[in-house]
TORBA-760536 format. One record per residue (C-alpha): z, x, y. Coordinates in pm, whole numbers, plus 50000, padded with zeros to 5 digits. Each point is the difference from the previous one (the first is absolute). Example, Ala and Ser with C-alpha at 12.3 -4.5 7.8 and 13.67 -1.06 7.14 Angstrom:
! residues 2
507805123049550;499345013750344;
//
This chain:
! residues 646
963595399972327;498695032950088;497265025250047;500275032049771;498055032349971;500495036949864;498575026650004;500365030649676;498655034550028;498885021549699;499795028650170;503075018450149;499784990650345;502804975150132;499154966150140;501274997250355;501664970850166;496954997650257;497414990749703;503114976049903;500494985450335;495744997150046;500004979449713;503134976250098;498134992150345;496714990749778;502374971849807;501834992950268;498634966850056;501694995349591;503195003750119;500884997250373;503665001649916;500815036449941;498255030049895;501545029349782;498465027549861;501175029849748;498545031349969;501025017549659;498135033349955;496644993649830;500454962350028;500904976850278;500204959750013;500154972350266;501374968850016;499354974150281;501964968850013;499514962850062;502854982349956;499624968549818;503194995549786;503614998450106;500175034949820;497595016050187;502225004650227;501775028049838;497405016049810;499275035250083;497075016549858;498835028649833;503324990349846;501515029049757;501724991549649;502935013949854;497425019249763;498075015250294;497344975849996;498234986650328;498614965950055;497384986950230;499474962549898;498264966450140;501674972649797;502134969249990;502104999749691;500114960849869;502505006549715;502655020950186;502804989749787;498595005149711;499075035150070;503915007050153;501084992249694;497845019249762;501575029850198;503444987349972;500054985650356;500764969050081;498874979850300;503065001550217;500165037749931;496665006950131;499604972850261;498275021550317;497815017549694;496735000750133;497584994649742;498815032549958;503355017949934;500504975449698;496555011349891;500405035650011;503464996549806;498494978949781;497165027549901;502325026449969;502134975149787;496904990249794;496585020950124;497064981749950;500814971949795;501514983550325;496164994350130;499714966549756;503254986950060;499695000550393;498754965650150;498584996250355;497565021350152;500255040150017;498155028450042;502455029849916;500075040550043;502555025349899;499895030649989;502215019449735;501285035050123;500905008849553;496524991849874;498595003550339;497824970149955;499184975750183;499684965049870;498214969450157;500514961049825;497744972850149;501314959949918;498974982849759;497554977650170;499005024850285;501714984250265;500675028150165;497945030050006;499825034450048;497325029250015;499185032349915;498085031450084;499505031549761;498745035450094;500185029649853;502535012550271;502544967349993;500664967949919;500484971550245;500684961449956;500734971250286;500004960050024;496805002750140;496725021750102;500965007250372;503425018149828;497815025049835;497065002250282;503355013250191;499075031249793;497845021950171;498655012749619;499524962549889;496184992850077;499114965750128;497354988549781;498664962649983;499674995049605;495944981950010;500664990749634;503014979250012;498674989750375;497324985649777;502484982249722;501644981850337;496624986250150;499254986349582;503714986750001;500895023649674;503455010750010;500805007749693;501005037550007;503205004650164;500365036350026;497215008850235;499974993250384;497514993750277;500735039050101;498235028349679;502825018849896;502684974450073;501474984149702;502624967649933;502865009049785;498834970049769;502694967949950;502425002749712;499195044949985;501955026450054;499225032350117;501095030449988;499265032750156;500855032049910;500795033450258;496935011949844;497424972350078;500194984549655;499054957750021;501264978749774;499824958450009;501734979849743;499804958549971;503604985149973;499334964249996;496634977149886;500374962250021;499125004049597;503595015749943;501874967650050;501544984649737;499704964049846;501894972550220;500634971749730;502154969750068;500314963849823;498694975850198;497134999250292;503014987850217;501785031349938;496845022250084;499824978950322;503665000150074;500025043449966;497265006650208;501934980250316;503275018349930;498145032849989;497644995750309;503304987250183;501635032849897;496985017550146;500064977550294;503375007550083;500025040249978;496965003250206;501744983550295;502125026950035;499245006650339;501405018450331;497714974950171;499614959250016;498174988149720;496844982150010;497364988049775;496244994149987;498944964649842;496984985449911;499724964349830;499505020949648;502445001749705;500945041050051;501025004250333;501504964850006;502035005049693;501305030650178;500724982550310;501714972649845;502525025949777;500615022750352;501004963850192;501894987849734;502295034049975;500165001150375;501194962450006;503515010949815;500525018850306;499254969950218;496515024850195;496554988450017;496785015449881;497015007550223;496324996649847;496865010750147;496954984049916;496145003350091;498354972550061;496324992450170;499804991950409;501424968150124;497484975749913;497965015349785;497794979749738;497755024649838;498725000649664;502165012249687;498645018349708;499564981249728;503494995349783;501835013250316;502094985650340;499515014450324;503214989250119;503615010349875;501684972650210;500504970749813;501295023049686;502415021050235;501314963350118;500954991749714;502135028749900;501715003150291;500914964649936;501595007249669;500945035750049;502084981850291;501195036050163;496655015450133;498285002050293;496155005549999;498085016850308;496274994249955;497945030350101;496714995450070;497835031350081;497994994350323;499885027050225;496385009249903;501015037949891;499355004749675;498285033650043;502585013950245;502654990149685;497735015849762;500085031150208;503215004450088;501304991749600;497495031649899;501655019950219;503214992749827;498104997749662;497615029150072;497954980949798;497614973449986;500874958650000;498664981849708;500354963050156;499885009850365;499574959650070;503554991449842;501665030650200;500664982850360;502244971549825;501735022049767;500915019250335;500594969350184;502754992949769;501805030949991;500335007850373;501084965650024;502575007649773;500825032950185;500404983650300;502944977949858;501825029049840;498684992349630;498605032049899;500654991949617;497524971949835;499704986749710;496994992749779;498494992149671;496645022349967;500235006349665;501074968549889;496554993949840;500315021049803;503754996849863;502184963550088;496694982050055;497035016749716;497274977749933;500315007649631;496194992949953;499595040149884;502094996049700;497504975349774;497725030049965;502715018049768;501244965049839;496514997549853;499405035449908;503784997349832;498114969649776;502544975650215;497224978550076;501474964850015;501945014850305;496965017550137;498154966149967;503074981650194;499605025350269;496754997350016;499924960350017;502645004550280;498005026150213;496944979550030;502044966250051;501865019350315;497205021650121;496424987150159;498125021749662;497994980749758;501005004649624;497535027549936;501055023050378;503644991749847;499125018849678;498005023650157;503445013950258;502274994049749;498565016849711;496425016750010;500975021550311;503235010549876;499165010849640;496055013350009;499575036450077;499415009350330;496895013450040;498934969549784;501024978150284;498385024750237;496724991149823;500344960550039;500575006950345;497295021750053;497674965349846;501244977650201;499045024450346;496285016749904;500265013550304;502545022449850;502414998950357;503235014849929;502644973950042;502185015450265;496764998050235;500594962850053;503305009350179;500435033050093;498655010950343;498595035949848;496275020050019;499334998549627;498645035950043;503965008950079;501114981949720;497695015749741;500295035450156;504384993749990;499464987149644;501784966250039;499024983049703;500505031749725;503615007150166;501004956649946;498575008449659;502955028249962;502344976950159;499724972149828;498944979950341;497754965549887;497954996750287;498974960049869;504294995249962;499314984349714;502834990749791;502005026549806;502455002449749;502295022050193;498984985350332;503734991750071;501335036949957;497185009950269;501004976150217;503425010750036;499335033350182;497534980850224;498145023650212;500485038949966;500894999750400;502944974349929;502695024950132;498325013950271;499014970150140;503744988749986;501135032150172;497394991850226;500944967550116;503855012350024;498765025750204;498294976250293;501724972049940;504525011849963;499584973549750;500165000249591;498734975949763;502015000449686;498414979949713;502504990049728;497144986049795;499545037849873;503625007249932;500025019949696;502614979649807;497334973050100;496655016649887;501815009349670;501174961849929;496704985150096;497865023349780;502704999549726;500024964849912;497304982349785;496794996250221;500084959949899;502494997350241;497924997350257;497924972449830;503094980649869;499264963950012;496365002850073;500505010650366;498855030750172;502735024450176;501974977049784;503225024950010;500874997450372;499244969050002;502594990549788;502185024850119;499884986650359;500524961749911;502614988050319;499475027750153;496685001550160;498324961550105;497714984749705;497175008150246;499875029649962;501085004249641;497084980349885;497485010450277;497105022349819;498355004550325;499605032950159;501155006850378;497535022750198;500835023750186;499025004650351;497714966249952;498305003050384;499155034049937;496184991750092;501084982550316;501265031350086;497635023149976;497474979250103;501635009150367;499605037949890;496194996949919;499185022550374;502975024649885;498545003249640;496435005950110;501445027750246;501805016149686;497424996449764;497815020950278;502815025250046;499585008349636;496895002550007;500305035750218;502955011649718;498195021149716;502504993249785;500084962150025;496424996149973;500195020449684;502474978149856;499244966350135;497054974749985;499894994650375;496794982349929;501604971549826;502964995150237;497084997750257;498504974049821;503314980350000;500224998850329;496484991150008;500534974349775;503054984250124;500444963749807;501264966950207;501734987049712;500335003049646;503075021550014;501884988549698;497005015749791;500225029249782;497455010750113;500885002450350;503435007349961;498955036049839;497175008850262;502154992250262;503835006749865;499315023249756;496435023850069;500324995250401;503355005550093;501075027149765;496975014750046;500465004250402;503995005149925;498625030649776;498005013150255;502635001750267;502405020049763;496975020749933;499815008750383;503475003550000;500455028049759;497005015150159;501515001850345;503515009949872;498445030249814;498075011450295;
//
């Protein structure tokens, strides 16, 4: 994995190694392992390296084709063979390949239609000296990212902000309106960054720039292009999906490192686990886990329809897994805000759940400290191996397939703590009336007429309505209420629109990579390509990897419908920070900026107000969690950018 950047001039004026080399020391922290640059007339590109697979050890970039082309990419390629022999390669021919030379002879082989048939994460640049464009191809899913800058003058693009703030003509300007989208948790548009004229190639685009300044983005992939899965028998669906996750499993552990995984007592990152261990136990090795868990001790109160500790679940796979061993991480050192600012320095960015951050952390130094710098997880697997399936009895009734809407229906109430009439209500009134309908029954039920991200989000409403939060959700799409939609489960998918930075992020503190074969391609495109019933089959939720697991992972967990939470003693903890929090709150208090942005006010009153128990209510859980935490989190990136543009 690497850092990238480039920089293309319109004008005639050449671009000089020392802008090159500027940039490389702004990304070095992307790729600690060597650092090349190429200057070529009116455009120049960098490359820094972190070596993460046994082929990074030869790669060489900016890398020049046979054609002329140069490449500057961050990517793994999952599906190597495949793409040696599309170019008439096979493996043995091409063994110390590193990934990027078998993309760039794959695009001069094939151009742009290669962008689909790639699998892992990428975020691509090459410049082509014939057409003298330059061309830039995001993954499908956004794992990785990369950004861009464009002035009348030039061109510029890098894996993150700090590449192009290496400028000296790129301004450093906090973006207020999508500073406002973070603090109301709306992440729906994926080009735009926290910086104003810094933009996300989007997932699945590709762009392409011309010597003149001319933009172009084109989509390559949508979840909506795959095409129908259709087998016999529900045994068959259950049997494909473990062959094809194991497939996934197996490429993504490619690795110049040890391999580790994270595991919680769930169905995704177990099934993972349990497919890595078994195709590590035919060569006789052993598979680390990492878990979270709560303090030694702990009893606190779990949210209703949740467990607070992953224990007894993690037992029990490592029982039948049979080759794994499980460290339990707990997160105690009391630092959560010293996490949260050193992760937005890597970032350059806000956190969104700053309370979750210090065991996330926990686990991957831990990791780094034993040599395993690759992990893997299941992330996505929510919405891919393990779907719900509750979305989908929306469009069985509107199809007129109501007996099978009414099953589903029956089934979601039975499973679920809903009454009949909430049941109907998610399942079909949310899904199918207008919008702005809905808007209006929402509006009833508050007179007061609050805007629903003010229960959560720790922002001065006069901010919000002068950044225009709820008229930009409106464009996007965003449902502040998440009420149940139709197409919910395509949404889903890309998660939030900082996805990829955060993961370049966390690569870049941590040396360590989390690889989630739950949003393999090939995986993604059988789980949304088979009937949606699937998941249902035999009046079960997540029915599909549940079946597909059977022997594999312990009964436990295959019939647990509990939720694990994460970081459970979270209040414990910062109920030791309460002196530290008022002292922060009061620091933002002298920043214009933050007290602009935030409602000081009611993170005061939190304090204030501090409750002795009752922390398992939902209440209390998004005062103190949610509105309190990110709030003072937001704050201290506020002050952060405002010192670092001084």
């Amino acid at each position: 994995m690497s850092g990238i950047a480039g920089l293309l001039r319109f004008d005639d004026k050449p671009v000089s190694r020392r802008e090159l080399e500027r940039i490389a020391n702004a990304l070095r922290t992307h790729g600690p392992d060597r650092s090349d640059v190429a200057a070529l007339g009116r455009i120049g590109l960098v490359h820094v390296l972190m070596r993460m697979t046994p082929e990074d050890l030869d790669d060489r970039q900016p890398h020049q084709g046979k054609s002329g082309a140069v490449i500057t990419a961050d990517l793994r390629l999952d599906n190597r063979d495949e793409m040696l022999r599309r170019i008439g390669l096979s493996p043995q021919e091409a063994l110390s390949w590193p990934d990027s030379r078998i993309v760039l002879n794959a695009w001069e082989t094939f151009g742009d239609t290669i962008w689909p048939m790639l699998r892992g994460p990428f975020a691509v640049a090459i410049w082509d000296p014939r057409t003298r464009t330059l061309t830039l191809a995001r993954d499908h899913l956004g794992l990785n990212v990369v950004m861009w800058h464009r002035s009348e003058r030039f061109f510029a693009f890098a894996t993150m902000p700090n590449g192009l703030f290496a400028l000296e003509d790129v301004p450093r300007q906090l973006n207020e309106e999508k500073f406002a989208d973070f603090l109301v948790l709306n992440h729906a548009d994926h080009a735009t960054t926290m910086y104003r004229d810094v933009f996300r190639v989007r997932p699945a685009h590709v762009m392409h720039v011309s010597a003149e300044g001319a933009v172009r983005q084109d989509r390559f992939w949508s979840p909506r292009d795959v095409k129908a899965v259709l087998f016999r028998t529900d045994e068959d669906y259950a049997a494909a999906l473990r062959d094809c996750l194991d497939t996934a499993v197996r490429r993504q552990m490619r690795s110049a490192h040890p391999i580790g995984c994270l595991l919680s007592g769930g169905l995704d990152s177990s099934s993972v686990a349990a497919l890595a261990a078994r195709a590590l136990a035919a060569k006789n090795q052993r598979l680390a886990a990492f878990t979270g868990v709560p303090r030694a001790g702990f009893r606190g109160p779990a949210q209703n329809g949740h467990y607070a500790d992953e224990r007894p679940y993690v037992e029990a796979i490592a029982e039948t897994i049979g080759n794994i061993d499980v460290t339990y991480v707990t997160n105690e050192s009391g630092e959560d805000l010293a996490d949260v600012e050193r992760f937005f320095i890597a970032l350059e960015g806000p956190v969104r759940n700053p309370t979750n951050l210090g065991w996330v952390l926990a686990i991957l130094r831990l990791a780094r400290a034993q040599g395993r710098r690759v992990l893997l997880g299941g992330l996505r697997g929510n919405s891919t191996i393990s779907w719900n399936g509750w979305s989908q009895a929306a469009d069985h009734l509107k199809s007129g397939r109501w007996l099978t809407a009414f099953r589903q229906w029956h089934l979601y109430y039975r499973h679920t703590p809903h009454s009949r009439l909430r049941a109907a209500k998610q399942l079909f009134v949310d899904p199918i009336l207008p919008g702005r309908f809905a808007d209006l029954m929402a509006r009833m039920r508050d007179p007061a007429g609050r805007a629903p991200w003010q229960q959560h989000a720790p922002i001065r409403p006069e901010f919000a309505a002068e950044a225009g939060v709820d008229a930009r959700a409106r464009r996007d799409g965003h449902d502040f209420h998440y009420r149940g939609r139709r197409n919910e489960r395509f949404e889903s998918l890309m998660l939030a629109d900082y996805a990829g930075d955060w993961n370049a992020a966390e690569k870049a503190l941590t040396g360590v990579e989390i690889r989630d074969p739950t949003a393999d391609i090939d995986v993604v495109s059988y789980c949304f390509g088979i009937p949606p019933e699937q998941y249902l089959a035999e009046g079960i939720d997540r029915s599909l990897i549940r079946r597909a697991m059977w022997g594999l992972l312990p009964e436990k967990v295959l019939t647990n419908r509990l939720h694990g939470m994460q970081d459970a003693d979270w209040f414990e903890r910062i109920g030791g920070q309460r002196d530290a929090l008022a002292r922060d709150i009061a620091t933002l208090a002298q920043s214009p900026l933050a007290r602009r942005a935030i409602d000081l006010p009611r993170l005061e009153r939190a304090l204030a107000n501090w409750p002795t128990d009752g922390w398992d209510r939902p209440d209390i859980f998004v005062e103190y969690n949610l509105a309190l935490m990110r709030g003072v989190a937001a704050g201290r990136f506020l002050r952060w950018f405002e010192s670092a543009n001084r």
